[in-house]
C-alpha positions as CSV (number, residue, x, y, z in Angstrom):
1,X,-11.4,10.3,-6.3
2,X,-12.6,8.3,-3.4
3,X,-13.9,10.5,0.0
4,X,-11.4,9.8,2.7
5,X,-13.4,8.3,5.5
6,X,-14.7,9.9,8.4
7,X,-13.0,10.1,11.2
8,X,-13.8,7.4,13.9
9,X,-15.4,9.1,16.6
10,X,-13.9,8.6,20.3
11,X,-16.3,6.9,22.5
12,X,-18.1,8.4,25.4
13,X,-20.1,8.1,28.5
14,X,-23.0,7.9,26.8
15,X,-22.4,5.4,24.4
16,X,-21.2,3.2,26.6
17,X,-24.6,3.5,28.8
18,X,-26.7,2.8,25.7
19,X,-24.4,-0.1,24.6
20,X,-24.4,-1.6,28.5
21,X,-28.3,-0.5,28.4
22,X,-27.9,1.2,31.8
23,X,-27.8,4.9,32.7
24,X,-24.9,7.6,32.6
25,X,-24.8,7.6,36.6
26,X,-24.0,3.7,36.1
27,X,-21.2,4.0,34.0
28,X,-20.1,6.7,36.1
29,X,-20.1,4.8,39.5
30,X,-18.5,1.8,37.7
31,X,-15.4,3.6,36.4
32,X,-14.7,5.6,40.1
33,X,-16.7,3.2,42.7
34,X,-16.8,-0.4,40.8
35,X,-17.0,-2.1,44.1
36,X,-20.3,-0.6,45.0
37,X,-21.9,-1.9,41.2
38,X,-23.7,-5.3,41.1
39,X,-21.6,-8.1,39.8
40,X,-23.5,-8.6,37.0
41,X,-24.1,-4.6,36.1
42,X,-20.3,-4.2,36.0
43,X,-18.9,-7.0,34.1
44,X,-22.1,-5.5,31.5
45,X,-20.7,-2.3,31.4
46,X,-16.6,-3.0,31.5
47,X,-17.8,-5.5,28.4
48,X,-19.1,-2.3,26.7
49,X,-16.2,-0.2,27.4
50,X,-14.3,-3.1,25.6
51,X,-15.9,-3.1,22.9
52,X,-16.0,0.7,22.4
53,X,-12.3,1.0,23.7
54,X,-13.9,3.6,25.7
55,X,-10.9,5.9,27.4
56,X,-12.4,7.8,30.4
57,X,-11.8,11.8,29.7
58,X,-9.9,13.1,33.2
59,X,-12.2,16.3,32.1
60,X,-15.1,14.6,32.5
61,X,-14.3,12.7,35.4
62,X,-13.2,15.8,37.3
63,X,-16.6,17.3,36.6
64,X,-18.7,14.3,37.5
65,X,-16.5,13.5,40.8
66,X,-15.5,17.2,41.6
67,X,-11.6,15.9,42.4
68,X,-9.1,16.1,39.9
69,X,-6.8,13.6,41.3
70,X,-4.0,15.9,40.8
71,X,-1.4,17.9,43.0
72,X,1.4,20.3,42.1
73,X,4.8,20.4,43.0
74,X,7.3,23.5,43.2
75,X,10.8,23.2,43.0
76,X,13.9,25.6,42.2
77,X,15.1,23.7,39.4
78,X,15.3,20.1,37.6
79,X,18.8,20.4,36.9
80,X,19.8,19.6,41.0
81,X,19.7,15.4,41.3
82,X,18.9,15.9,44.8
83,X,15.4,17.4,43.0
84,X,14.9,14.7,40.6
85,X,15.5,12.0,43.4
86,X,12.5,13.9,45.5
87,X,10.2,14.2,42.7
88,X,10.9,10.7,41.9
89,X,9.7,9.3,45.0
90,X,7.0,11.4,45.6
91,X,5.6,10.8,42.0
92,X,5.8,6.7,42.8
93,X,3.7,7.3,46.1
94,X,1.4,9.4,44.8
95,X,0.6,6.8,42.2
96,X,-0.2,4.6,45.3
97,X,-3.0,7.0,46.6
98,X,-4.3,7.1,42.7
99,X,-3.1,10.7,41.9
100,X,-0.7,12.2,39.2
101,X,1.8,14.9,39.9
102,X,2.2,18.0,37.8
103,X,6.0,19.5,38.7
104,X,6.7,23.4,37.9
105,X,10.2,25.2,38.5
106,X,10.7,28.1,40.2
107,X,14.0,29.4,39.2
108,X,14.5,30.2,42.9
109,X,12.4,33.4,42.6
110,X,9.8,33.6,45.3
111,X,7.9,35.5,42.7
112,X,7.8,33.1,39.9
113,X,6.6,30.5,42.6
114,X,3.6,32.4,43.4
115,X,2.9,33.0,39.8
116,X,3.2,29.4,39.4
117,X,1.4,28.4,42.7
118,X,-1.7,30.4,40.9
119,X,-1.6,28.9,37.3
120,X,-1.8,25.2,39.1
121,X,-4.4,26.2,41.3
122,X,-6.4,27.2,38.3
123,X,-6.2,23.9,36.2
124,X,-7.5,21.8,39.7
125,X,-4.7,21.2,41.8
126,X,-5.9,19.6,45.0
127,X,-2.9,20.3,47.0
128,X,0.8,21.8,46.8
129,X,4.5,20.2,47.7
130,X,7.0,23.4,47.9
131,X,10.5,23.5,48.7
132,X,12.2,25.2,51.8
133,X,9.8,27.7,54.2
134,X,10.8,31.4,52.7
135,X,7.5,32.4,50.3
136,X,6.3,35.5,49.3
137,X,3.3,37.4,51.0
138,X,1.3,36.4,47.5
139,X,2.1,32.9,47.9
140,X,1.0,33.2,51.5
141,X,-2.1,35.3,50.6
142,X,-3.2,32.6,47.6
143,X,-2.7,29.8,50.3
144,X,-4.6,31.4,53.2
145,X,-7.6,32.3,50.8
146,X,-8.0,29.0,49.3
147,X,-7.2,27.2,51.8
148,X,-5.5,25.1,49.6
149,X,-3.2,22.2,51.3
150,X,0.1,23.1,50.9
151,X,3.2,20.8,52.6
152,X,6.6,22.2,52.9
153,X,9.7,19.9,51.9
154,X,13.3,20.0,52.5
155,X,13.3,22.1,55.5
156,X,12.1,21.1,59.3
157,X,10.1,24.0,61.5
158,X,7.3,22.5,63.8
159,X,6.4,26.3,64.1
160,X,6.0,26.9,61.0
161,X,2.2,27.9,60.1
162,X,2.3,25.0,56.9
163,X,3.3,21.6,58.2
164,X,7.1,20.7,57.0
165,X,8.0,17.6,56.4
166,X,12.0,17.5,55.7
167,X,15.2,17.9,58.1
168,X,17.1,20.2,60.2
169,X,19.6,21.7,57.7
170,X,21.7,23.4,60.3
171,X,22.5,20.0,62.3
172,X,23.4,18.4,58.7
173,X,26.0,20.7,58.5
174,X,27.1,20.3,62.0
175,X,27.5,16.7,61.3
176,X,30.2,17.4,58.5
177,X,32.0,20.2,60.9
178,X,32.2,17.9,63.3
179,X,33.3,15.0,61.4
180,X,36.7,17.7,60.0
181,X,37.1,19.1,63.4
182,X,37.3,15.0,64.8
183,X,39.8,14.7,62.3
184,X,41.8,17.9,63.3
185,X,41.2,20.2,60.7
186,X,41.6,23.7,61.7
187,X,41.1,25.8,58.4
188,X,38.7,24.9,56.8
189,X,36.9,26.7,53.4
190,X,33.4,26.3,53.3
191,X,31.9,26.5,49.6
192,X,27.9,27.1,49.8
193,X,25.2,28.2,46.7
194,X,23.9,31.7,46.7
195,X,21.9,32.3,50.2
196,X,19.7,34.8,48.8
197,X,15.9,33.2,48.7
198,X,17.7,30.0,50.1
199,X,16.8,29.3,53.4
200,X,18.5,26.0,53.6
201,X,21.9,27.3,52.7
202,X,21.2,29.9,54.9
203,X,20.3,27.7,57.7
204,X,23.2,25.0,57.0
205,X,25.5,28.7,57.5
206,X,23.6,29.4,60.9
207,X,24.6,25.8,62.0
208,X,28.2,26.2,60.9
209,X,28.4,29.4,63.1
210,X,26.6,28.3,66.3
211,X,29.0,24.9,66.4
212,X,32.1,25.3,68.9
213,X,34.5,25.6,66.7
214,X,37.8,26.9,67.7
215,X,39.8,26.8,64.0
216,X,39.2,28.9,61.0
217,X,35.8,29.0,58.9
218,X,36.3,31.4,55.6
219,X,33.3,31.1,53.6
220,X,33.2,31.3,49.4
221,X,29.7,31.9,47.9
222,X,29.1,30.5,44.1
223,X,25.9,28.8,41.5
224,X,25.2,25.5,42.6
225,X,26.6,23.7,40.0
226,X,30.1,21.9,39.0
227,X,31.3,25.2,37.1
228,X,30.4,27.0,40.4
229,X,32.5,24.8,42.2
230,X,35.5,24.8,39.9
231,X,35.7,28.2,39.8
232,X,36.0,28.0,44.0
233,X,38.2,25.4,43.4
234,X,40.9,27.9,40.9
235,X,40.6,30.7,43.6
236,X,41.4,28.2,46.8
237,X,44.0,27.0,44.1
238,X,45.5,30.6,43.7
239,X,45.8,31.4,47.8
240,X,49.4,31.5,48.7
241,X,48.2,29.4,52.5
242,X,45.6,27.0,51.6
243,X,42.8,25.7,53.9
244,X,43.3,21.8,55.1
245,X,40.1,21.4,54.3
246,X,36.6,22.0,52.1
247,X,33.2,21.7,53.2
248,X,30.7,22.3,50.5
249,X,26.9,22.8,51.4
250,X,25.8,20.9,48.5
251,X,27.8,17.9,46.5
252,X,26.8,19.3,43.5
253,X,29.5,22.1,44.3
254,X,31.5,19.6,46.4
255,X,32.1,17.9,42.8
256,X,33.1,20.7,40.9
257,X,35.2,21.8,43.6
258,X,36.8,18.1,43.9
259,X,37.4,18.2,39.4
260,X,38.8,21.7,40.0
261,X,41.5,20.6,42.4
262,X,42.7,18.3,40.5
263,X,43.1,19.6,36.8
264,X,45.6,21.7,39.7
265,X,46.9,18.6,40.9
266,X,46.1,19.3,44.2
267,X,45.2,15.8,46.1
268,X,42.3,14.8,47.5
269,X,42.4,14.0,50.6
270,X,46.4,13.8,51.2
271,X,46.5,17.7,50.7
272,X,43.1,19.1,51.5
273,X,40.2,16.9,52.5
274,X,36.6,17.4,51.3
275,X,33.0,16.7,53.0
276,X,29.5,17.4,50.9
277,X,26.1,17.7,51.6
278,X,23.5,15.7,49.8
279,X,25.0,12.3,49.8
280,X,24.4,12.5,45.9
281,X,24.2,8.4,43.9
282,X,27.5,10.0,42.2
283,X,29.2,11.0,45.0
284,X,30.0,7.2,46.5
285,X,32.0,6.7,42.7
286,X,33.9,10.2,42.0
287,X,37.6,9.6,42.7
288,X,38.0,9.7,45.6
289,X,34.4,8.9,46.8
290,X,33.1,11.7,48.8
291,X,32.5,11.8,52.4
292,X,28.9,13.4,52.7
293,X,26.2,13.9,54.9
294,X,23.2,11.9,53.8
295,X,19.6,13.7,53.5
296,X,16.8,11.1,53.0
297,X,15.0,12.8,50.3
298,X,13.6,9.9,48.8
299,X,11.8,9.2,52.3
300,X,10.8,12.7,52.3
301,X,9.1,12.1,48.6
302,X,7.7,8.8,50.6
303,X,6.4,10.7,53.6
304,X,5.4,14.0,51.5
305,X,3.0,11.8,49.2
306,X,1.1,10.0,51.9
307,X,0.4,13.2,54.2
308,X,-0.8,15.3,50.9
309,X,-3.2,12.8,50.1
310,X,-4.4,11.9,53.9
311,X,-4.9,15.8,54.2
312,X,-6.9,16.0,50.6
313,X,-8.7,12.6,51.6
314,X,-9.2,13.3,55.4
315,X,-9.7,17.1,55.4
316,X,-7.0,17.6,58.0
317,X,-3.5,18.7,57.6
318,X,0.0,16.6,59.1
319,X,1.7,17.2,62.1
320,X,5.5,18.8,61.2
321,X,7.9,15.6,60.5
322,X,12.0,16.0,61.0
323,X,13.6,12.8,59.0
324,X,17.1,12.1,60.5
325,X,20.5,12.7,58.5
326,X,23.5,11.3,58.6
327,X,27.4,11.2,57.7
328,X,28.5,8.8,55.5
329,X,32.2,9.0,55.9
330,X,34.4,7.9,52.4
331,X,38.2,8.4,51.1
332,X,37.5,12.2,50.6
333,X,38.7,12.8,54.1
334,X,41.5,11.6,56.5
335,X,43.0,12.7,59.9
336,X,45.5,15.7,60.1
């Protein structure tokens, strides 16, 4: 029985410096700094790393450069679009500035993030995206002692000791308050995700309350997802005086809520009218399309990505950044 050939061993640094007949540093320079290598030096060496098929180790790069060329992201969950729109953008900026993205979920637990937080900081992070500004004192206490730069998303505080890059949640819920009142709604349900460890529900709540409004707010707290909204939907569906309208804090909820009334038969807007938050893609085709205050998360991916990498690069953290929202007004509403 013939012996199974040996197993072709993967190229390295080394042998590409041997092959190229120049040194390890060489190589090195031409695969992170080629535009500093001699013409002639390069084209030896990338000629050798064809021949080899030579694939640089991230490993050893990290160790020869001392950068990773990595940064972690935190979010609550990857089941949210308005999450997987973020990380989409920032991932395609990132790429721009030459670094990868490594995304961990949070489960909304402040404890699980900093747990998290730790275990990317260990494999080389070189900087942190989070969501919202509510952390726990051993998140805190693992950014302070490493000094680690760390940019807050989704939410907009220009006091806030991290530089946050995101938007003023309680004005975006102002703008669909306003946008019912203008239409003279005076009863008005207001569907939101759980507030604990949420400080953007709980700020898009502060907003509601400070705005002078002289009808009827009642408030019904459920999951953000389209089961948590249906199941609003059944108990607004079972109240013997209905509310003229529904304002959901998120259009994940707003299109549960907008399903559940109508497996009731209850119309959209000619009985009660409807107004989300989020501006989701699938928002502009549910039926009827819902009216909803847009939040630019993709240009907070956009604008997250190039401040991490000036900071990492530069050595000097953001200023705070508040990106503008607006309503976008559809069939989901109409005037009392």
């Amino acid at each position: 029985m013939e012996k199974a050939p040996e197993p072709k061993k993967r190229a390295n640094l080394r042998d590409v410096a041997n092959a190229a007949g120049v040194s390890v540093a060489t190589v090195s320079r031409v695969l992170n700094e080629p535009a500093v290598v001699k013409k002639d030096t390069l084209e030896k060496v990338q000629a050798a790393i064809a021949d080899l098929k030579f694939v640089p180790s991230a490993a050893a790069r990290a160790i020869n450069s001392g950068r990773t060329r990595f940064v972690g992201a935190l979010v609550p969950t990857l089941d949210n679009a308005i999450f997987a729109r973020f990380l989409a953008a920032l991932e395609r900026r990132l790429s721009d500035h030459k670094l990868s993205l490594v995304v961990a979920t949070t489960e909304a637990n402040l404890d699980i993030e900093a747990e998290k937080a730790k275990s990317l900081l260990d494999i080389g992070a070189e900087g942190l995206i989070i969501t919202g500004a509510t952390h726990s004192p051993a998140f805190h206490e693992l950014i302070e002692r490493t000094m680690l730069p760390t940019i807050i998303t989704s939410f907009f505080d220009p006091d806030n000791p991290l530089p946050t890059i995101g938007y003023n949640n309680a004005a975006a819920a102002q703008l669909a308050l306003k946008h019912l009142a203008d239409l003279g709604h005076r009863d008005i349900a207001v569907v939101h995700g759980p507030v604990h460890d949420n400080d953007r529900t709980r700020e898009r709540l502060a907003g509601l309350k400070a705005f002078p409004y002289d009808g009827r707010l009642s408030t019904f707290e459920t999951e953000i997802s389209h089961q948590g909204g249906a199941d609003v939907a059944k108990r607004l569906g079972d109240l013997s005086t209905k509310p003229d309208a529904i304002l959901c804090l998120s259009d994940v909820v707003a299109l549960g809520v907008l399903l559940g009334l109508q497996a009731q038969k209850i119309a959209v807007p000619d009985q009660i009218s409807m107004v989300g938050v989020d501006d989701l893609p699938t928002s502009s085709v549910s039926v009827p399309p819902l009216t909803s205050v847009h939040l630019p998360v993709s240009e907070m991916g956009d604008r997250a990505a190039d401040a991490l990498a000036h900071w990492i690069t530069a050595h000097k953290a953001p200023e705070p950044e508040e990106l503008a929202t607006h309503l976008v007004a559809r069939k989901s509403t109409k005037r009392r």
